[in-house]
N, C-alpha and C positions, 0 to 999 in steps of 0.2 A: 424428566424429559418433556419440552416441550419443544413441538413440531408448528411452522409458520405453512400455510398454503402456496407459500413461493418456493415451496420443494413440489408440488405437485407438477410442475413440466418434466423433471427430472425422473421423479416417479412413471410415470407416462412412458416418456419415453426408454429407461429401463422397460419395462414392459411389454412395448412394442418390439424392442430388441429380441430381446428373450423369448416371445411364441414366434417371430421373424426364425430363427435361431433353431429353432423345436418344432417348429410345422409341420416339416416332413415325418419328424417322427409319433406328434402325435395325432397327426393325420391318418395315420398307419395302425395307430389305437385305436381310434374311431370306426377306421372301415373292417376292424376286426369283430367288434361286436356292436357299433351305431351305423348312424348315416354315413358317418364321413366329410360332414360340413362343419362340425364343430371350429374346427382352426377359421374356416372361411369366414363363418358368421362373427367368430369373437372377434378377428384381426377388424375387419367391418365398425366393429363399434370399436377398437382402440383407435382403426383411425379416426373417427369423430372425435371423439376426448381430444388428439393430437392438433389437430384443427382448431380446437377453442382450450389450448392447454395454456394462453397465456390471460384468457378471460379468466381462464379461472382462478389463475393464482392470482387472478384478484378481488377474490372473493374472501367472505370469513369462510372461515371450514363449516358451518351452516347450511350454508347456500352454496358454498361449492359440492360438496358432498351430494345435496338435492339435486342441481345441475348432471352431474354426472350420473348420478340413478335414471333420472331423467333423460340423457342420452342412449348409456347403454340399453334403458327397456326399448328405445324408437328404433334403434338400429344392429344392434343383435340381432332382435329376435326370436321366434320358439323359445325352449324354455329357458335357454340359460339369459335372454334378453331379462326377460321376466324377474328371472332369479337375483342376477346380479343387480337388475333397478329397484328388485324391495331390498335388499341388502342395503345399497347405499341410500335411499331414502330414509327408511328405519334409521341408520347411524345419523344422517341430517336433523330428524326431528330427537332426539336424545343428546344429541351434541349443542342444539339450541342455546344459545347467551349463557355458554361455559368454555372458556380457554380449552384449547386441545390438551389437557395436559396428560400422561399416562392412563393414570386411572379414567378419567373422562374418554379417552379412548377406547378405554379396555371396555367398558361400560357401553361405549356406541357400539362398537363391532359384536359384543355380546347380545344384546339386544338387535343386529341386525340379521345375525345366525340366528335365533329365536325365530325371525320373520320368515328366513329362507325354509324355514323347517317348515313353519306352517304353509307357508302357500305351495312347496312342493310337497306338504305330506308325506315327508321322509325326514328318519332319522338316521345316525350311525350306523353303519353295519348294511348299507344296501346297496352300496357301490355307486356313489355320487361325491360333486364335490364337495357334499359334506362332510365324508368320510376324512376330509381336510379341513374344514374349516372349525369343525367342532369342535377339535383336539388343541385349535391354534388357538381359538377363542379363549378356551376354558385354561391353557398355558398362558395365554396373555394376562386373564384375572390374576390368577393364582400368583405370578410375579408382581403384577401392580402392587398385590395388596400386601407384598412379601417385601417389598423394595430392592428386588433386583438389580444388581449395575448392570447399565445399559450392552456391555459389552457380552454379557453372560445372559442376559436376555435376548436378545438379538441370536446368539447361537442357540439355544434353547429352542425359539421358534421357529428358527432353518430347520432344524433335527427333528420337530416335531411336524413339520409340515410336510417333510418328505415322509418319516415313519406314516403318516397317515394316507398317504398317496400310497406307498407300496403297500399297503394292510388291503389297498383293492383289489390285489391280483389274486386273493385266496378267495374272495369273498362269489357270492350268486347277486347278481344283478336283481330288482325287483322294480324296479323303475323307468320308463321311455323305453326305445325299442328295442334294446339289451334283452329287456327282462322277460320277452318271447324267446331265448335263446338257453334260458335257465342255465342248467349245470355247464352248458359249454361255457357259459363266460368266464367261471374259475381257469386261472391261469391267465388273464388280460388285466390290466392295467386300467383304470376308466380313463377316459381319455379327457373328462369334465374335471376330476381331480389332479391328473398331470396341468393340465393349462393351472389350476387355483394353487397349484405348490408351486410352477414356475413364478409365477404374478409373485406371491407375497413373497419368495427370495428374493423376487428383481426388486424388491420395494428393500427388501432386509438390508440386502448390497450399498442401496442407496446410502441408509442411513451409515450401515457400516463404516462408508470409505466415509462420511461427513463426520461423524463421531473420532475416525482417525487420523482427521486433517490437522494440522494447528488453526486456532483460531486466526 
């Protein structure tokens, strides 16, 4: 599978859709156990990306990848700005003068989770959206290197990305201002890992219905 950066407005705009779509309710996540801004600040930098989604797709996946780290950390904001602009910068410098191709994928976003870990200092199991991103990653490799058809990897990682969104509601917050709230956060949902399993569905979607178009 190889993916062209002139799926990226498409991407984007699935995207926009989709926390457009779930605001309310994961708004409602938020103000159960966070601020409550999370939907505000992220929809904030989706529309920036929307704004420059046709510069991008004309970019290689290098520099477009950079671009958008680059945006989301100025207009986010707080930590998930932060978060989501080392993710995609990491993936920018590792996807460097190599075709997007799966593995070269698997390999960016791997290494961009790696990033997130460190600069937020959390791992699995702490009720972030890592507790999504990690599982996605490590199913993403683990198919590359397997050679998955695209149709079955594709479901594989919807499955895997919502399993690890609901693996948040058991868990104890230990991170941002949740994790003042300890044992009561068990039974909440984090509302950083809902918005990171809606995104990478709306992206799965994307590919989906492209995958089952005629050429």
């Amino acid at each position: 599978m190889q993916i062209e950066p002139v799926l990226l407005p498409d991407f984007i705009r699935a995207i926009n859709e989709t926390i457009d779509k779930n605001a309310d309710e994961v708004t409602a996540l938020d103000q159960e156990i966070g601020d409550g801004d999370h939907v505000f600040n992220l929809k904030r930098g989706l529309h920036a990306l929307s704004e420059q989604s046709t510069e991008l797709a004309g970019l290689d996946w290098a520099a477009a990848l950079q671009k958008i780290g680059m945006i989301l950390m100025s207009t986010i904001g707080g930590a998930s700005g932060s978060l989501y602009g080392t993710l995609f910068v990491t993936m920018s410098k590792t996807a460097k003068g190599k075709p997007m191709a799966l593995k070269t994928f698997a390999d960016a976003f791997s290494q961009g989770v790696e990033s997130v870990k460190s600069r937020g200092r959390a791992g699995a199991g702490e009720k972030t959206m890592l507790d999504v991103l990690i599982p996605v990653a490590e199913k993403l490799q683990a198919s590359a290197e397997a050679d998955v058809p695209l149709p079955d990897l594709l479901e594989s990682l919807a499955q895997t990305a919502v399993q690890g969104m609901e693996s948040t509601r058991d868990m104890v917050a230990t991170k941002g201002r949740a994790s003042f709230l300890g044992e009561r956060t068990k039974g909440h949902i984090d509302a950083g890992a809902r918005t990171a399993q809606l995104m990478i569905c709306s992206i799965i979607d994307v590919l989906s219905q492209r995958s089952a178009s005629p050429s």
